[in-house]
N, C-alpha and C positions, 0 to 999 in steps of 0.2 A: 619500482615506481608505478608502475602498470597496475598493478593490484592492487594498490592506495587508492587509483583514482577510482576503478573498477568499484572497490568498496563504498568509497564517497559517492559515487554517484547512486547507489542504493538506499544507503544514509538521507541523502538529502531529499531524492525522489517519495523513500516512505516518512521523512520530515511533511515534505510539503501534501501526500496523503493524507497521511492523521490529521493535521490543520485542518485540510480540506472538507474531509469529513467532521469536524466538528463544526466547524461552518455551516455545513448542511442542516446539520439537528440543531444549533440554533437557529437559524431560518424555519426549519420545520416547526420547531415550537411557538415562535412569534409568529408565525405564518406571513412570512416574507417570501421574496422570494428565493427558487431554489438551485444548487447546484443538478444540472439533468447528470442523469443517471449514467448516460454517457460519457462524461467527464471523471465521473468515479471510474469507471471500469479502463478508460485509457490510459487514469494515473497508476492503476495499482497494475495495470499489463506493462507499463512502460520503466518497470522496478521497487510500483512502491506497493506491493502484493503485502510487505510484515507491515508496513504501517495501516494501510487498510485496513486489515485484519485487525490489528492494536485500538485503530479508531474504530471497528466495529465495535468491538468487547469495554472499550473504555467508556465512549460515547453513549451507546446500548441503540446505538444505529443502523439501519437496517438488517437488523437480528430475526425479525419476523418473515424478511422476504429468504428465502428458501437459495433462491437462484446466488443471491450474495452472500448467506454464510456456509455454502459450499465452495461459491468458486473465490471467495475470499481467502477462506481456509488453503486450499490447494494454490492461490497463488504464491501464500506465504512459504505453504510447505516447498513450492518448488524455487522461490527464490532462495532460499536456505540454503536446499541441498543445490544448486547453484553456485553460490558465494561458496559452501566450503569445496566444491567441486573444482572450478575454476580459481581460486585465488590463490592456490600453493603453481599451478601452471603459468599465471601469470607474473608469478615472482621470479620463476626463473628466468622470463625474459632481460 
């Protein structure tokens, strides 16, 4: 049951990323205002590293800034091997 939630809470956290970032690029384009850049990086450090990344690539959001399509990349890749690292441990609980 451990590993479900485990999973879910990643699920939902890069749900509410990707949203998040598309939020942003539409603000950006209407020039409204923005999510701070700060709020990006604490959602995708706090689990939602694959959505991030998903809403970079889908969006075409923050593609230019150097600093985010690396450590977006690397967030995903380490929530990944994460999730398959820990979720067969947590099943056995």
């Amino acid at each position: 049951m451990l590993h479900i939630i485990f999973i879910g809470f990643f699920v939902v956290m890069s749900i509410i990323t990707f949203f998040t970032m598309g939020h942003d690029k539409s603000s950006a384009k209407a020039n409204k205002r923005r999510i701070p850049e700060r709020t990006l990086w604490n959602l995708a450090i706090l689990g939602g590293g694959i959505g991030a990344y998903l809403g970079m690539i889908t969006f075409r959001h923050k593609t230019k800034h150097m600093n985010f399509r690396i450590g977006f990349t690397l967030l995903a890749i380490a929530h990944v091997a994460l999730l398959i690292w820990a979720t067969p441990l947590l099943a056995d609980l």
